[in-house]
N, C-alpha and C positions, 0 to 999 in steps of 0.2 A: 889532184894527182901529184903536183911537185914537192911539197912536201913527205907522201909515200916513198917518194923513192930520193929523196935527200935532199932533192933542191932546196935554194933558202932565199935565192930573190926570183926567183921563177914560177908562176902558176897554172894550173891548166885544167881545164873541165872540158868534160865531154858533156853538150846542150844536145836535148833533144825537143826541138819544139812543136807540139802538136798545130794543124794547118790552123790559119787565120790569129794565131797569137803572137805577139809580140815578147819577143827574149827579158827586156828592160826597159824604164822611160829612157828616155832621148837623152844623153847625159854627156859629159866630156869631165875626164880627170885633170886637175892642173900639176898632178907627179907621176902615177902610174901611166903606163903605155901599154897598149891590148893589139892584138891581134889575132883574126877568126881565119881558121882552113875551112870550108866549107866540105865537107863528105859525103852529104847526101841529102838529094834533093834541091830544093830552089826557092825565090824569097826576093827579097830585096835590103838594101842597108840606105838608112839617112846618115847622110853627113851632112852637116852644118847645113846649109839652105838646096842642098839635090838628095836625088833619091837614083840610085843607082841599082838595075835587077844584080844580082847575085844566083849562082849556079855552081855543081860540082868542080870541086878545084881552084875555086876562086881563091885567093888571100888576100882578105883587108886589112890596113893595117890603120889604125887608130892612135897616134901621137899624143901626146899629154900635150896640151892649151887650153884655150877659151873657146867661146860659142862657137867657133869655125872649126872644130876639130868633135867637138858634138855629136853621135852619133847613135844608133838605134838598130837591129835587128827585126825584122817582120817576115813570118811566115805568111807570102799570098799565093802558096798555092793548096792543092789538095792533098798531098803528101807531108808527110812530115820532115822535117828540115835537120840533119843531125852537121855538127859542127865541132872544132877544138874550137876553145877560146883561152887565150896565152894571156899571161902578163905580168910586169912586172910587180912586185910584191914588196912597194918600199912601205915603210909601217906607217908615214904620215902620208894623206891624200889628205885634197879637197875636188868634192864631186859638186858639179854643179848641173841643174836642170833646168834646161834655159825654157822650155815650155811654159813651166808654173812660176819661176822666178824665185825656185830652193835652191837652197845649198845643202851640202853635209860635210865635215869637218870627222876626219876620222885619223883614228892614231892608234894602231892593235899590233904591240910589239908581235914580231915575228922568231925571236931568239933571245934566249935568256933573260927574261926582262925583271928589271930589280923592283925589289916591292914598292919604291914609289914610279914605275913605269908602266904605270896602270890604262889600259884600257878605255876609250873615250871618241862616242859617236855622237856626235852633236849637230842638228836639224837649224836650220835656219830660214827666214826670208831674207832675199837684198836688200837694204834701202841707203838708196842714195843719197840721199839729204841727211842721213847720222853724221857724226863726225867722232873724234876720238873722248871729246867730254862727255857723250852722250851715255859710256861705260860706266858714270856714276865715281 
């Protein structure tokens, strides 16, 4: 929606999630910031180690960190669950999914971007024991 109507660090969707599914994995941005109005219907959200019910009129709000700011959507009830979900729209993130132990490294200019300002979603695992010669 933000971009329709001019926005250019602003984003926004309208989620509708059918009962017993889940919106996205369990994830936390270390640059973007999100936050869900809830509209209709009921659910629950994980943030970093709780689980919180959620219900009409709720607002959560979701801060760019690490594991502790981690969070997730679930529809558990029998209705469908509709939501905005906000967020900031800076062109580089890194998303991280502390479940599986990915990452993803993303960088998708937003505004005029020059031909070498290309485009770049890149998948990872963590490992802790690399170090910077390990780059080759």
């Amino acid at each position: 929606i933000g971009p329709l109507i001019g926005a250019s660090a602003l984003g926004c969707n309208l989620v509708e999630l059918a009962p017993g599914k889940r919106a996205f994995p369990f994830h936390n941005h270390r640059a973007n910031e999100e936050m869900f109005i809830i509209l209709e219907g009921c659910g629950e959200v994980r943030i970093g180690e709780e689980t919180f019910p959620i219900n009409v009129h709720d607002i959560i709000s979701c801060p760019a960190g690490g594991p502790k700011t981690a969070h997730q959507i679930v529809n558990s009830s029998e209705a469908t669950l509709r939501y905005l979900a906000l967020s900031t729209r800076h062109a580089t993130d890194i998303v991280e999914y502390p479940d599986s132990g990915r990452f993803r490294v993303i960088h998708a200019p937003t505004s005029h971007p020059s031909p070498d300002d290309q485009p770049m979603d890149i998948w990872g695992v963590r490992d802790e024991d690399a170090d910077y010669w390990d780059a080759g």
